[in-house]
LORO-355550 format. One record per atom (N, C-alpha, C): y, x, z. Coordinates in steps of 0.001 Angstrom, whole numbers, plus 500000, padded with zeros to 6 digits. Atoms other than C-alpha are relative to their C-alpha. Last residue first. Layout:
N
+--------+--------+--------+
:     py :     px :     pz :
+--------+--------+--------+
:      Y :      X :      Z :
...
+--------+--------+--------+
// end
This chain:
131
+--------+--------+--------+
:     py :     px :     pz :
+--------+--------+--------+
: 500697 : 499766 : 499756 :
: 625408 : 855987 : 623941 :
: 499022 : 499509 : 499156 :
: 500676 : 498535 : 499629 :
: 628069 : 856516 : 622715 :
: 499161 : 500422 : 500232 :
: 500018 : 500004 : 501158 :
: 628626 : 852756 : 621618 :
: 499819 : 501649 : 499434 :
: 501203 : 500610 : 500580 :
: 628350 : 851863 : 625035 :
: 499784 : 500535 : 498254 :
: 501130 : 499201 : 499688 :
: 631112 : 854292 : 626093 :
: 498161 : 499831 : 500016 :
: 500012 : 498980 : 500298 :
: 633443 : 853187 : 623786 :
: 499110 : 500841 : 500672 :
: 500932 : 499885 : 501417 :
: 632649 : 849825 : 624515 :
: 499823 : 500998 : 499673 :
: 501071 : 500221 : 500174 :
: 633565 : 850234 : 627801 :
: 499000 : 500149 : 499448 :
: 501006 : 498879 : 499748 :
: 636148 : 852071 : 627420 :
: 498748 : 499704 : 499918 :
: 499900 : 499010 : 501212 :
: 638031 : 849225 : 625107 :
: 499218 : 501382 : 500719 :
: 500770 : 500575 : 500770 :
: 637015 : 846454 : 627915 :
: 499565 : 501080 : 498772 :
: 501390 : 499881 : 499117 :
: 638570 : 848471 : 630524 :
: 498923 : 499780 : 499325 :
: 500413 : 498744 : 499814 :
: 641730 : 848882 : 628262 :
: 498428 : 500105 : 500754 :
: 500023 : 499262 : 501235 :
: 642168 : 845203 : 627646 :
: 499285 : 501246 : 499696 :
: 501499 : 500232 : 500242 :
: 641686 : 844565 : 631350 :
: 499310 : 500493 : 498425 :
: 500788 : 498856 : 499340 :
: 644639 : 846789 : 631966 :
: 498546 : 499540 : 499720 :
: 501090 : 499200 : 500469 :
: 646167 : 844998 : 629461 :
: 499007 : 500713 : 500786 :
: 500997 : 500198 : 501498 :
: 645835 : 841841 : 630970 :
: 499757 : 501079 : 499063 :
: 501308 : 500261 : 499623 :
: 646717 : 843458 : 634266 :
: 499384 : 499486 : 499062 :
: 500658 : 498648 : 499725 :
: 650164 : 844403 : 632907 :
: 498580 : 500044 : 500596 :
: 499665 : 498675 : 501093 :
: 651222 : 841247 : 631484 :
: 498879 : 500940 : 500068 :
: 501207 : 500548 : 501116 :
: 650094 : 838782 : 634009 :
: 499993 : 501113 : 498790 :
: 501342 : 499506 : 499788 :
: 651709 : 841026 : 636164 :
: 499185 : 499374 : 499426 :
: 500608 : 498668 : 500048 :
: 655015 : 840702 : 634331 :
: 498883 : 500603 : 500609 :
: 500314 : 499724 : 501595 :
: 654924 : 837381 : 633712 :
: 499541 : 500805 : 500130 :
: 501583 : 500593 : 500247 :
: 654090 : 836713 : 637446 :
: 499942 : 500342 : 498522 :
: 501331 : 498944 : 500089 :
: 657126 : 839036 : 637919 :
: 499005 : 499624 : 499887 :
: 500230 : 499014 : 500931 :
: 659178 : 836250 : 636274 :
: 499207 : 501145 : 500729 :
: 500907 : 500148 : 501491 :
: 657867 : 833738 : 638052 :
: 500444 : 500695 : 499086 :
: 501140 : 500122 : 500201 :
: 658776 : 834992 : 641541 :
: 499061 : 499546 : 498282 :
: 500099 : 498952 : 500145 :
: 662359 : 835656 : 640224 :
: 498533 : 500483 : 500569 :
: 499939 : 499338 : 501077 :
: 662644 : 832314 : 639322 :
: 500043 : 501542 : 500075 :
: 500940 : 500716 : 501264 :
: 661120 : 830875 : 642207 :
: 500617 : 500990 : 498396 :
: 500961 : 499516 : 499912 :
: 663251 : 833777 : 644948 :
: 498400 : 498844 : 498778 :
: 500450 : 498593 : 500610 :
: 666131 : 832854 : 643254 :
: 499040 : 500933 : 500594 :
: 499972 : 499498 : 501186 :
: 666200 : 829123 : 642937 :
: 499395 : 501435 : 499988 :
: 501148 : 500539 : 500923 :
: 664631 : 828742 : 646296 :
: 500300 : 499907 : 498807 :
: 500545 : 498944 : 499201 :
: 667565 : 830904 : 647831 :
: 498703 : 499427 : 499488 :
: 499589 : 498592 : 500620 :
: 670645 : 829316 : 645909 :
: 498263 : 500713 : 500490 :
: 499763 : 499861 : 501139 :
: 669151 : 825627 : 646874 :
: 499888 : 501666 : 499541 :
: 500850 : 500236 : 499969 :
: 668827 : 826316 : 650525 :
: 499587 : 499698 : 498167 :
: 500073 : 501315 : 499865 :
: 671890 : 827988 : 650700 :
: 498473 : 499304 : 499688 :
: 501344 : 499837 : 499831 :
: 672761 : 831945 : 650827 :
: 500224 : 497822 : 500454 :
: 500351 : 500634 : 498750 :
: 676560 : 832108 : 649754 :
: 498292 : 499478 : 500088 :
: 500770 : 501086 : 500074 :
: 677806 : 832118 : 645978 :
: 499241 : 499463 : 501448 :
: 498881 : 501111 : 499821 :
: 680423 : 834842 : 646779 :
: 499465 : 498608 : 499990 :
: 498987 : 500106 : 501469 :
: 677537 : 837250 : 647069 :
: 500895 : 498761 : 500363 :
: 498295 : 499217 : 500371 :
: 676860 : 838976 : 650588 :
: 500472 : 499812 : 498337 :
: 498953 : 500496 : 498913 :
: 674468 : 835765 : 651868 :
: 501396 : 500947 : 499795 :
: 499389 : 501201 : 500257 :
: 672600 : 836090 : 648873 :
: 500898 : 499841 : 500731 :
: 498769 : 499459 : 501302 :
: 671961 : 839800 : 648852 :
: 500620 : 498982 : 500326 :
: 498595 : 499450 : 500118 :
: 670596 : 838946 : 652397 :
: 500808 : 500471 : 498807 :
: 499336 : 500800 : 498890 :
: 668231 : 836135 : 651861 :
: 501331 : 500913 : 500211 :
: 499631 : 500488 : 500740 :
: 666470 : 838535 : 648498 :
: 501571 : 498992 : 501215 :
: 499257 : 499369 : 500872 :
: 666059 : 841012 : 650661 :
: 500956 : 499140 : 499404 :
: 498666 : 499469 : 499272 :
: 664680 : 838935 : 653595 :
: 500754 : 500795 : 498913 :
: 499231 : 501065 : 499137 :
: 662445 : 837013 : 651199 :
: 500897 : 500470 : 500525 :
: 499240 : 500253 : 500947 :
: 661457 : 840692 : 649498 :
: 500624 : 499002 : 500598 :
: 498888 : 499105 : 499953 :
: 660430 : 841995 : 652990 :
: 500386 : 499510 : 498316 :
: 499026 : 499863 : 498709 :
: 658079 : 838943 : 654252 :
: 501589 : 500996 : 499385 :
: 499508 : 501552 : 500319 :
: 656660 : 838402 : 650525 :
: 501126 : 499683 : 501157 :
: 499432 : 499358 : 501129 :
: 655795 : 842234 : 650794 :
: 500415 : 498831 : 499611 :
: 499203 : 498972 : 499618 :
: 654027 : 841643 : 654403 :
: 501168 : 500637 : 498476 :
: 498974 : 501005 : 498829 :
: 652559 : 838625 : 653600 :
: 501204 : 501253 : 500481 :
: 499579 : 501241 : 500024 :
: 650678 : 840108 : 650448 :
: 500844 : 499321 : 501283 :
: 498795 : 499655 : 500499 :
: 650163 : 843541 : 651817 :
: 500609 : 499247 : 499455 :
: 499152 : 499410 : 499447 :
: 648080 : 841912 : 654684 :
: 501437 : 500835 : 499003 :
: 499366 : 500960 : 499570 :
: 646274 : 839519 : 652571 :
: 501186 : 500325 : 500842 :
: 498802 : 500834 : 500605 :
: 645440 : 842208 : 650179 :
: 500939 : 499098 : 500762 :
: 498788 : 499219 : 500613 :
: 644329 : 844405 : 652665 :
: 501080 : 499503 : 499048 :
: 498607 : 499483 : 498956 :
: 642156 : 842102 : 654549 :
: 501166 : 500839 : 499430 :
: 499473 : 501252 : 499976 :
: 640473 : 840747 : 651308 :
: 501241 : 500201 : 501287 :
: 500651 : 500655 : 499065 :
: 639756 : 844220 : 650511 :
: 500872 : 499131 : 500043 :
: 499372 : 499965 : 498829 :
: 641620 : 845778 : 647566 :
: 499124 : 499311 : 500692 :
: 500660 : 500880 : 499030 :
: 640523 : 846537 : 644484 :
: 500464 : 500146 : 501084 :
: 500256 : 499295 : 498478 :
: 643463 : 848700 : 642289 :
: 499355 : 498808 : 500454 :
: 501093 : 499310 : 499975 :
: 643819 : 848361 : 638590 :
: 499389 : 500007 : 501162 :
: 500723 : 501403 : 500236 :
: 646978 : 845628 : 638621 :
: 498399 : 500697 : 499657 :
: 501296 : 499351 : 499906 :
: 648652 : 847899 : 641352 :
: 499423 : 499450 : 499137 :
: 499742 : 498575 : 499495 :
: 652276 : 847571 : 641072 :
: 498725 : 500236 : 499864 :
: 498822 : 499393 : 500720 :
: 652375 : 844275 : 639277 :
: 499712 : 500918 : 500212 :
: 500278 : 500038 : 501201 :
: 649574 : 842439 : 641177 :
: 501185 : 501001 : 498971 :
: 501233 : 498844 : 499904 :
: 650964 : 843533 : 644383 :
: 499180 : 499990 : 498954 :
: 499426 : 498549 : 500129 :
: 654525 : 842157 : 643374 :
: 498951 : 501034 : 500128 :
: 499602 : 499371 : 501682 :
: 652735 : 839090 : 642145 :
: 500096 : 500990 : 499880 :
: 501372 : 500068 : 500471 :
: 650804 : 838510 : 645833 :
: 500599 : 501012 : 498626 :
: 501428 : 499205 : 499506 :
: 653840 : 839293 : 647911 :
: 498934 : 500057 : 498766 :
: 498729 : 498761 : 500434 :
: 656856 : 837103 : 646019 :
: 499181 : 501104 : 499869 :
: 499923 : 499721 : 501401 :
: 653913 : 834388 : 646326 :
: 500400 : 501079 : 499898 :
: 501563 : 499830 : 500794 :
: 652616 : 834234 : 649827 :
: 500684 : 500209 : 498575 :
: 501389 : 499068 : 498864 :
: 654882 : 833903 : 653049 :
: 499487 : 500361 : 498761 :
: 499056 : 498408 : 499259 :
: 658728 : 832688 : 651150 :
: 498266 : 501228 : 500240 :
: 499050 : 499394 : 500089 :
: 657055 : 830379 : 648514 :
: 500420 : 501567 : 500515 :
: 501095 : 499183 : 501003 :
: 653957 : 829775 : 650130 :
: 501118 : 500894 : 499022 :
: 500650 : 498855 : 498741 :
: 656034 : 828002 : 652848 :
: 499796 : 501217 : 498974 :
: 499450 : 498528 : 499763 :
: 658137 : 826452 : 650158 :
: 499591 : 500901 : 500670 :
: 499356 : 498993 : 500688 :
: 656144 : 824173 : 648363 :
: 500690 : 501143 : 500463 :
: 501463 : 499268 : 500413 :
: 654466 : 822415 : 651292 :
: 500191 : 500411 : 499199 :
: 500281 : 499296 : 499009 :
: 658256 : 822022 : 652708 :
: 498342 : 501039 : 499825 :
: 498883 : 499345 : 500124 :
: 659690 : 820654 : 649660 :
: 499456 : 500939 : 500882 :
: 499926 : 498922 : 501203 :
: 656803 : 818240 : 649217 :
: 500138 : 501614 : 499785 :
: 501867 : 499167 : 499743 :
: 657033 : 817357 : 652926 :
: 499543 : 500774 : 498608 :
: 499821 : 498534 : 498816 :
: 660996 : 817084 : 652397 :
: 498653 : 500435 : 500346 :
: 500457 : 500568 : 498540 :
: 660727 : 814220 : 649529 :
: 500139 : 501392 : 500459 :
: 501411 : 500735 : 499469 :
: 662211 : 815729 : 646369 :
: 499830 : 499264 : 501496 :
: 500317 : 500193 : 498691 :
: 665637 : 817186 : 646171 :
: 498826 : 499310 : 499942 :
: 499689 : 501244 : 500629 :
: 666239 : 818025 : 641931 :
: 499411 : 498943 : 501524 :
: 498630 : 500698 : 500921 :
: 667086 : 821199 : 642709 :
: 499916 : 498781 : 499898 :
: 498947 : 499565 : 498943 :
: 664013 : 822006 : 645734 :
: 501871 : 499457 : 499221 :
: 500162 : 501037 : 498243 :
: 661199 : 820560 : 644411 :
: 501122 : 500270 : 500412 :
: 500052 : 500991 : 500665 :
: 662268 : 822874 : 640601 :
: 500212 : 498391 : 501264 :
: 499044 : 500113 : 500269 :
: 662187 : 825436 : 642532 :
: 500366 : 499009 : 499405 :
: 499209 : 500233 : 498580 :
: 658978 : 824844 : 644424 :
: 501591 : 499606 : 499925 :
: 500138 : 501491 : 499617 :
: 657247 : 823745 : 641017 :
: 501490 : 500302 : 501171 :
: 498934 : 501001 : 500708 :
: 658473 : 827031 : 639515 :
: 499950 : 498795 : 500588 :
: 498988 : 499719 : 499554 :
: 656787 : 829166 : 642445 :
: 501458 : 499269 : 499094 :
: 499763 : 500498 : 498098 :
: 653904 : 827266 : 642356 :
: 501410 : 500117 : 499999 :
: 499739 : 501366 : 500539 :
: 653627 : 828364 : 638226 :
: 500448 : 498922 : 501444 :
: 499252 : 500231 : 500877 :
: 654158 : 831457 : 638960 :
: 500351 : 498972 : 499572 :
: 499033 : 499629 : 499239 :
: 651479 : 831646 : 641479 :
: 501488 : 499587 : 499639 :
: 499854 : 501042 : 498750 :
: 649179 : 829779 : 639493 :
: 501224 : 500442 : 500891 :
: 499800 : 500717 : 500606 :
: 649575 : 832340 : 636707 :
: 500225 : 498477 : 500398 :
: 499133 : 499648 : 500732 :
: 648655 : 834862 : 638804 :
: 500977 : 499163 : 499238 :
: 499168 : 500751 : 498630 :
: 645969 : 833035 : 640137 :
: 501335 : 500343 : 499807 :
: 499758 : 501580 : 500147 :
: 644443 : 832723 : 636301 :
: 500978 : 499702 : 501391 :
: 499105 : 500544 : 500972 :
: 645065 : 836599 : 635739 :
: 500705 : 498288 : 500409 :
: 498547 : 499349 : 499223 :
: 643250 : 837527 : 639090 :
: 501045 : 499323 : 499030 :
: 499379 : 501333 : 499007 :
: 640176 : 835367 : 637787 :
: 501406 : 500219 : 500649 :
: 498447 : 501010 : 500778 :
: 640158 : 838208 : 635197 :
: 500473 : 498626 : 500712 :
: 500415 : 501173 : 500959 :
: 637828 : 840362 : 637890 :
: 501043 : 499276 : 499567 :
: 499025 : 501021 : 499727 :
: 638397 : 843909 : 638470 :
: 499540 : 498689 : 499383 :
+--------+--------+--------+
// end
């Protein structure tokens, strides 16, 4: 695995605060708009596959496909809780809580893939140092 995953990770998270952030305090609408695509299509996706797998290589086709496809079905998740709480699905409510709930699983796969690298590093040695 390479630690460049960490740094996009961390980009992601950090996208997904800008967007929210673009979106409360109304920005220009091209901003708003080149913030949110990535938003709904690409972040939710990437983190959650970082999270669940943070050991697992993937082909560039595979990621990109479980990435859009896992950014596709949280977005709609997240779109319909919203619309059955009393607070009402709004353009606001819905880029708050897919940004802040995109950057907290970026914690958590920054997390869990740092140790995993941790650990990779600690066999390593252990098996250099065996030999």
């Amino acid at each position: 695995m390479r630690p460049e995953r960490l740094t996009m990770i961390i980009a992601a998270g950090t996208v997904a605060l800008l967007a929210t952030v673009a979106e409360i305090f109304g920005t220009p609408q091209a901003l708003r708009v080149a913030l949110g695509i990535p938003l709904v299509l690409l972040l939710p996706g990437y983190v959650t596959l970082c999270a669940v797998l943070p050991q697992r290589e993937l082909s560039l086709a595979e990621r990109a496909l479980a990435t859009l496809g896992g950014s596709l079905a949280i977005s709609t998740c997240v779109s319909v809780l919203l619309a059955a709480l009393p607070l009402g699905l709004s353009r606001v409510s819905g880029a708050t809580t897919l940004g802040i709930g995109t950057a907290a699983v970026a914690v958590y796969a920054w997390r869990r893939t740092r140790q995993f690298l941790v650990e990779q590093d600690d066999i390593r040695s252990l098996r250099h140092n065996q030999l």
